[in-house]
KOLMILUM-204380 format. One record per atom (N, C-alpha, C, O): residue number from 0; x, y, z. Coordinates in nm, 4 decimals. Layout:
BEGIN
NODE   k        X        Y        Z
NODE NUM        X        Y        Z
...
This chain:
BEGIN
NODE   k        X        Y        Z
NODE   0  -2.7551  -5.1730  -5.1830
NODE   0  -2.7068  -5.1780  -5.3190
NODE   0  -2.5869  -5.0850  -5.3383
NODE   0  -2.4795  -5.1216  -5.3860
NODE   1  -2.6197  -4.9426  -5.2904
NODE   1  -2.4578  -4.8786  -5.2684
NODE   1  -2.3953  -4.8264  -5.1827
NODE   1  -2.3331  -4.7206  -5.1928
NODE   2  -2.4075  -4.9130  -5.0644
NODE   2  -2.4374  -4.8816  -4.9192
NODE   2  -2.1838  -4.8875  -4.9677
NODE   2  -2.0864  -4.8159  -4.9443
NODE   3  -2.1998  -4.9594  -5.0059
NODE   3  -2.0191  -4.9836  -4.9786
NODE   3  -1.9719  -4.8650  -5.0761
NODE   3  -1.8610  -4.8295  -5.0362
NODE   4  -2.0138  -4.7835  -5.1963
NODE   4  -1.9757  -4.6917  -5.2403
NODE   4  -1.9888  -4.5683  -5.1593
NODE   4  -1.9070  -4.4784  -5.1397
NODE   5  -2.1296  -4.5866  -5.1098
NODE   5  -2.1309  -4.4230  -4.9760
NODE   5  -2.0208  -4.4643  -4.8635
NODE   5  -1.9741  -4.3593  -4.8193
NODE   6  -1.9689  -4.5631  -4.8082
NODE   6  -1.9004  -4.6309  -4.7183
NODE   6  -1.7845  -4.5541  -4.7342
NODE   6  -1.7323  -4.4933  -4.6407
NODE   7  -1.7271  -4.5548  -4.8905
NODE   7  -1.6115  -4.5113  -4.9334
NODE   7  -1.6031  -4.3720  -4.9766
NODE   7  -1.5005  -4.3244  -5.0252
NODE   8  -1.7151  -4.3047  -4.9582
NODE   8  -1.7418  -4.1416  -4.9709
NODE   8  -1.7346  -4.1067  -4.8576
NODE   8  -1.6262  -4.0520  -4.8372
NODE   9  -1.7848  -4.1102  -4.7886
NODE   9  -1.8305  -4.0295  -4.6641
NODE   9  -1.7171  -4.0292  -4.6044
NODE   9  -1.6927  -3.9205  -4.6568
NODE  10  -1.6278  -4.0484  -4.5457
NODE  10  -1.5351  -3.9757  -4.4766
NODE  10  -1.4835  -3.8463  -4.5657
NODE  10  -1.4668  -3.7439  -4.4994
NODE  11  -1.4566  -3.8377  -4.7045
NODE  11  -1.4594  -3.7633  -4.7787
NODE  11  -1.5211  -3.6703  -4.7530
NODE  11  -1.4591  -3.5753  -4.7052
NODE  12  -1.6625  -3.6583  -4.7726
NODE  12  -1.7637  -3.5696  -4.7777
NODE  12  -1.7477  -3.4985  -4.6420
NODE  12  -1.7428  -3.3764  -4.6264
NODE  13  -1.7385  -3.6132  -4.5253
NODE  13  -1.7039  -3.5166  -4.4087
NODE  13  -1.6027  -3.3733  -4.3808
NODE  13  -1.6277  -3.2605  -4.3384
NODE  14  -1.4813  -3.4401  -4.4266
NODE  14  -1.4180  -3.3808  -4.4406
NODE  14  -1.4336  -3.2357  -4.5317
NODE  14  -1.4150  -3.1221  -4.4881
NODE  15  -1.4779  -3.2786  -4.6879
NODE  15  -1.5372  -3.1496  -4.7387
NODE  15  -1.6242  -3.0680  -4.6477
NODE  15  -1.6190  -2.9453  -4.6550
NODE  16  -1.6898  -3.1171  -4.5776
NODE  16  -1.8027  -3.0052  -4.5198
NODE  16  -1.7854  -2.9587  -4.4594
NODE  16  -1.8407  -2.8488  -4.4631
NODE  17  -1.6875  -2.9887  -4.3320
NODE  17  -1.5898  -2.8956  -4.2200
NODE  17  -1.5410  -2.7786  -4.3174
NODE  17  -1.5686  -2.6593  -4.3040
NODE  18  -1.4597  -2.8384  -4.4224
NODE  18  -1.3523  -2.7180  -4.4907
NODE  18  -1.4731  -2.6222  -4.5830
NODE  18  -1.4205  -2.5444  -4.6625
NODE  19  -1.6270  -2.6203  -4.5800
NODE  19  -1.7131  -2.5791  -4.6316
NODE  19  -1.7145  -2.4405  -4.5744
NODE  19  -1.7660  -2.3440  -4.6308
NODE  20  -1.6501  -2.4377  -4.4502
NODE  20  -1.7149  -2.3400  -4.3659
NODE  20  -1.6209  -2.1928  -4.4090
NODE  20  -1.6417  -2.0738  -4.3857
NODE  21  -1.5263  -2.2547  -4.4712
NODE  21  -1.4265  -2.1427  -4.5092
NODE  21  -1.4451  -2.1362  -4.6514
NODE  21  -1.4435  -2.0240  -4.7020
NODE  22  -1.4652  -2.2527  -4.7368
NODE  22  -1.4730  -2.1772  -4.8967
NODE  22  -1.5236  -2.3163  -4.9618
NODE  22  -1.5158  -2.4281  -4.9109
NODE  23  -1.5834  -2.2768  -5.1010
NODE  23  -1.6713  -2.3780  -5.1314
NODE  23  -1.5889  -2.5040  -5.1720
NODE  23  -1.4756  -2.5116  -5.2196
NODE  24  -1.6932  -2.6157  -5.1340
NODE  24  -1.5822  -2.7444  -5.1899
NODE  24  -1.6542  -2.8295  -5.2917
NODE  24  -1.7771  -2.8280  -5.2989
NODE  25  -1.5827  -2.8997  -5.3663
NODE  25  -1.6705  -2.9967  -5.4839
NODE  25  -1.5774  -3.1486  -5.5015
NODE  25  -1.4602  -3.1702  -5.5321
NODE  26  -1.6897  -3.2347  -5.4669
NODE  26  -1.6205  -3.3754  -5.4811
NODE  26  -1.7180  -3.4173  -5.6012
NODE  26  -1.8388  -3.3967  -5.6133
NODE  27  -1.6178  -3.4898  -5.6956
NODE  27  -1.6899  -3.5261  -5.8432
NODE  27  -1.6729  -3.6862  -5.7922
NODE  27  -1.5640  -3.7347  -5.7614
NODE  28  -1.7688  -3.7406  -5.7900
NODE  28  -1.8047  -3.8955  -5.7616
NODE  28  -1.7804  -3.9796  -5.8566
NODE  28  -1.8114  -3.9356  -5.9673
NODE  29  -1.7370  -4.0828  -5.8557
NODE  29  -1.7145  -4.1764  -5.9894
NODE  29  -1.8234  -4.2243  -6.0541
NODE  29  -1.8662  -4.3338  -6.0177
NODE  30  -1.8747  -4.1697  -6.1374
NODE  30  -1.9482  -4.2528  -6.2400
NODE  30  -1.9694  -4.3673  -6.2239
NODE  30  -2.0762  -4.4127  -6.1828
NODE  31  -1.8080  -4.4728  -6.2728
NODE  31  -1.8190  -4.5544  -6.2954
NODE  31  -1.8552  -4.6788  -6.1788
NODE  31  -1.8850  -4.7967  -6.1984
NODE  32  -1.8390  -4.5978  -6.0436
NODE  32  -1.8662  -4.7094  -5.9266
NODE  32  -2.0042  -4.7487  -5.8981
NODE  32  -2.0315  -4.8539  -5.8401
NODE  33  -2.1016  -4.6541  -5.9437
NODE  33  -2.2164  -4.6529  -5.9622
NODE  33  -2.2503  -4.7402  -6.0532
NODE  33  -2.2984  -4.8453  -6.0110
NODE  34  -2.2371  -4.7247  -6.1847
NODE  34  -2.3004  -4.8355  -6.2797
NODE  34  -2.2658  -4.9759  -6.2770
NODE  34  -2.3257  -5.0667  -6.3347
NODE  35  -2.1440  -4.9860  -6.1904
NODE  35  -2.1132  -5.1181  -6.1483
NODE  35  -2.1587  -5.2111  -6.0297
NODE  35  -2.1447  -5.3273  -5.9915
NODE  36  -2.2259  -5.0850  -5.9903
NODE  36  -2.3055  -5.1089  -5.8648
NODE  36  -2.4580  -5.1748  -5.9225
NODE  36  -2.5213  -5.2762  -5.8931
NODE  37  -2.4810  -5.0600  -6.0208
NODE  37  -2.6346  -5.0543  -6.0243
NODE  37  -2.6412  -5.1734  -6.1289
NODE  37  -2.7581  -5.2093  -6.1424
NODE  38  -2.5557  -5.2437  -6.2044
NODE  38  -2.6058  -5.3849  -6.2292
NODE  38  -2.6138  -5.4949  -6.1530
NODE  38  -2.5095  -5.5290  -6.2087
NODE  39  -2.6253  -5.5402  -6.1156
NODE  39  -2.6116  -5.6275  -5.9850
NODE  39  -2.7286  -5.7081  -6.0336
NODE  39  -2.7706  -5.8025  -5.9666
């Protein structure tokens, strides 16, 4: 169901978590890709 929205995060997130190691990081996720997801 939001297997193609994590699809389109995760290289992201990767990336945040390497650069984690030096100072904190914050990815704000779209809302809206979610609720467009979650009607289906």
């Amino acid at each position: 169901m939001y297997n193609h929205i994590w699809k389109k995060y995760l290289p992201i997130i990767r990336i945040l978590m390497k650069k984690s190691s030096s100072e904190i990081q914050v990815l704000d996720l779209n809302r809206v890709d979610f609720e467009r997801a979650g009607t289906g």
